[in-house]
C-alpha positions in Angstrom: 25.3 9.7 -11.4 27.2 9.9 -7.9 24.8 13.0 -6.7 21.7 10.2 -7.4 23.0 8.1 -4.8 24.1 10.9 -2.3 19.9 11.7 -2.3 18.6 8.4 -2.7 16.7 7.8 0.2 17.2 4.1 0.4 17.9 4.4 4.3 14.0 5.1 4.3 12.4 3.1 2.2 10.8 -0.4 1.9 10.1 -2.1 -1.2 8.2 -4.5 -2.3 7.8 -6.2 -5.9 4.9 -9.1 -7.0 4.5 -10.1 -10.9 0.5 -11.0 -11.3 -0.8 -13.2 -14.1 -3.7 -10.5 -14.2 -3.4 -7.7 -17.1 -2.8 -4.3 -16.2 -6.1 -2.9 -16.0 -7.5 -5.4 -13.4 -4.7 -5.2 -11.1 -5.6 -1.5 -11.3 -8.8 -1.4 -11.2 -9.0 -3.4 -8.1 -6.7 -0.5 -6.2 -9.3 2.1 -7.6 -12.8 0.2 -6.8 -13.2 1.3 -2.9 -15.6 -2.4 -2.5 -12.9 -4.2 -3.8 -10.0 -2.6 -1.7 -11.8 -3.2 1.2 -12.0 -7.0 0.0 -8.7 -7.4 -0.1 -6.5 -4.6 1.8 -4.3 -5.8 4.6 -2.4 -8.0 6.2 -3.9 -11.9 6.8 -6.0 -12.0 9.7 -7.6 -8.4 10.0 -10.3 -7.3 8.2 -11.3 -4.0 6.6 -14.2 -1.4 8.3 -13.9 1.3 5.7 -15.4 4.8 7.0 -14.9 6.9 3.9 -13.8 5.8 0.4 -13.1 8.6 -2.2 -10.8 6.5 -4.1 -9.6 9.2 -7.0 -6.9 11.7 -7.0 -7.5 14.5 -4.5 -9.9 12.0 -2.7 -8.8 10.1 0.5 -9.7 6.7 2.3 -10.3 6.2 6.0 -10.5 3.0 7.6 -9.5 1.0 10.4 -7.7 -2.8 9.9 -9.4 -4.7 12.7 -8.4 -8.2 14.6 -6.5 -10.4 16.2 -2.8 -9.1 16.1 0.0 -9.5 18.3 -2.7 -12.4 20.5 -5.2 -9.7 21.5 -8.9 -7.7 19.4 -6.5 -4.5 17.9 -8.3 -1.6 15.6 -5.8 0.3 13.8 -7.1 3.5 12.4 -5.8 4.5 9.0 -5.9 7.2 6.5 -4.8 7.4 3.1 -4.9 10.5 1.0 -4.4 9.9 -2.9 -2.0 12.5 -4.0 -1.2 11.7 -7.8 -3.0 8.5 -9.8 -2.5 8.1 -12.8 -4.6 5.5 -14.2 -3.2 1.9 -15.1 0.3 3.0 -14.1 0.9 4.8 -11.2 -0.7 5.9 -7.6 0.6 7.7 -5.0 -0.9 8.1 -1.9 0.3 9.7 2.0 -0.6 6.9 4.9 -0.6 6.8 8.4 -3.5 7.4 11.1 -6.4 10.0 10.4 -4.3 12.4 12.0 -3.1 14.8 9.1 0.0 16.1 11.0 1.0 12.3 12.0 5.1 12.9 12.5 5.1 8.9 11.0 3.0 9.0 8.1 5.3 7.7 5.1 4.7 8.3 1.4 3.7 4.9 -0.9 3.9 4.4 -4.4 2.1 1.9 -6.5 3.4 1.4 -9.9 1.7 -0.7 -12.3 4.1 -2.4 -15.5 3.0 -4.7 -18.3 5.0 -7.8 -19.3 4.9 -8.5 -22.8 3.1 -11.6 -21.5 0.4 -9.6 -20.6 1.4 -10.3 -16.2 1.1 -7.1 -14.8 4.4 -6.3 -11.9 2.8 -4.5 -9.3 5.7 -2.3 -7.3 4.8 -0.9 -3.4 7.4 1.1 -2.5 7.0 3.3 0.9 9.2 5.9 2.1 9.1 6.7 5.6 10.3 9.9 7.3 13.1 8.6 8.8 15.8 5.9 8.6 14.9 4.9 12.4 11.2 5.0 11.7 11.6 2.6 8.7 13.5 0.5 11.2 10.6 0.5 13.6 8.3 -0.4 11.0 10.8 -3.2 9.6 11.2 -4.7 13.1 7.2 -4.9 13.6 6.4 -7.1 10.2 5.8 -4.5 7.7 7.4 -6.3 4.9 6.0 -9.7 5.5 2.6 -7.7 6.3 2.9 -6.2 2.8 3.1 -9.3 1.1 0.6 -10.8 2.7 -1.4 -7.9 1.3 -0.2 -8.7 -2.2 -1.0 -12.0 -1.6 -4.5 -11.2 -1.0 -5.0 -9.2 -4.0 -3.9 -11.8 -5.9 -6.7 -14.1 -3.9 -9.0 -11.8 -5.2 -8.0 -11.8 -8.4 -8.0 -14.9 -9.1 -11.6 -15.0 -7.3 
């Protein structure tokens, strides 16, 4: 048990929990369905252009956030390549900009449990390469930015 926490990497990573009254399936589904990610993917105030959507294992999903941030028009370019899904429980996917050698892309889990009251608890967990780049990406919002993410998939849901 004490070599667990010796290579635990909780100096790099950033977690995020939401319970949904949505079953399993439909929390799911909306992750896999590239229309519907790019309906409700992303922090409040930027919207989704989405280039390329090959939303499967093996596939990848580039697309830029685009808006008003920090008081000025921003386009943030992003790509996500889906390393492992496994379906109604469980994707994992590398993130960062299109750039495949990007020294700050981070690795982010998804994880999908069933309540026995049939609410689904959606886990995001992200590990970034470094304790000082999870820093940086504390310090600019990316935990409130990730709920508000959450909080706009369960808009959607419940839409």
């Amino acid at each position: 048990m004490e070599k667990l926490f010796e290579t635990w990497s909780l100096d790099r990573e950033i977690v995020l929990v939401k319970v949904l009254k949505h079953p399993r399936h439909k929390v799911f589904a909306a992750w896999m369905d590239p229309k519907a990610l790019a309906q409700w993917y992303g922090p409040a105030g930027l919207t989704i252009e989405s280039h390329n959507a090959d939303i499967r294992e093996g596939g990848e999903w580039r697309f830029d956030m685009v808006g008003v941030f920090e008081g000025r028009q921003q386009r943030f370019a992003n790509l996500m390549r889906f390393l492992k899904v496994v379906p109604n429980e469980l994707i994992l996917v590398d993130y960062g900009t299109p750039d495949p050698n990007d020294p700050e892309r981070f690795y982010m889990t998804i994880t999908f449990d069933e309540q026995t009251d049939g609410k689904t608890v959606l886990t995001m967990r992200q590990l970034h390469p470094s304790r000082e780049r999870r820093q940086v990406v504390v310090g600019f919002g990316a935990v409130e930015y990730g709920l508000q993410t959450l909080d706009s998939l369960v808009t959607w849901l419940d839409g």
